[in-house]
N, C-alpha and C positions, 0 to 999 in steps of 0.2 A: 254482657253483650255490648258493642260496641255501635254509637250512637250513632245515625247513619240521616239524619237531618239534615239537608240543607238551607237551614236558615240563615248562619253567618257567611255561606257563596251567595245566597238571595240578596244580604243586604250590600257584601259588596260589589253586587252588582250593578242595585240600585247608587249604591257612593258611584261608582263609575258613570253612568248614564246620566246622575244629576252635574256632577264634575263636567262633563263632555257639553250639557246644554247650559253652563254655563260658561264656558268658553266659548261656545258657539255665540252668546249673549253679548262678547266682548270683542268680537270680529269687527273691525274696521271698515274693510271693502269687500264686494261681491266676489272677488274673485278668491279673498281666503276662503281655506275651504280647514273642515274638523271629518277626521276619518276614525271611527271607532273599531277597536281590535285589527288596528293596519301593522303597523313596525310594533307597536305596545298596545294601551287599553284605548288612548286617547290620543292621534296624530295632529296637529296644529300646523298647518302650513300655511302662511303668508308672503308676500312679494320679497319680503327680505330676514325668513326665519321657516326656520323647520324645527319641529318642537317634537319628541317622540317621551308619552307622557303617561306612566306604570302609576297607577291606582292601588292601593291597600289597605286591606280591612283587616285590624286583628283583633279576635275574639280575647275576651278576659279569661278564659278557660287556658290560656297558654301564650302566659305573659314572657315564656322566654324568647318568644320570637322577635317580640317590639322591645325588651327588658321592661314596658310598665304593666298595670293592671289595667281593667277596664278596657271597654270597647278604644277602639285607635282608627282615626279614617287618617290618611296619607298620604302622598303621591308624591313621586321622585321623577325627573324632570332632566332628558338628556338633549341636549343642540345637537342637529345632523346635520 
């Protein structure tokens, strides 16, 4: 029977949401603004950068995706 838990989406959702209020922690001015699940998981937009920013959680149950073992928190991080 195939295992139908959401626990490894729960955590990386929580990696996301902690990820996002920490960049929200390192905003500059009033006017940057963080927009979650906008262009990616986590958008950063500031007076002179647009940041569009993919969060990832991979379980050790299927280590060919990341090639390691063990839990994996990540984020990949493109300029618009």
């Amino acid at each position: 029977m195939t295992d139908r838990t959401a626990i490894d989406t729960i955590k990386g959702y929580f990696y996301q949401f902690d990820y996002a209020i920490s960049k929200l922690l390192e905003l500059d001015l009033d006017t940057d603004t963080i927009i979650v699940e906008g262009i990616e998981d986590v958008d950063v937009s500031t007076a002179t950068d647009e940041l569009a920013i993919q969060c990832v959680y991979f379980n050790e149950s299927d280590p060919s995706v990341s090639g390691q073992t063990g839990h994996q928190f990540d984020y990949r991080m493109m300029r618009i």
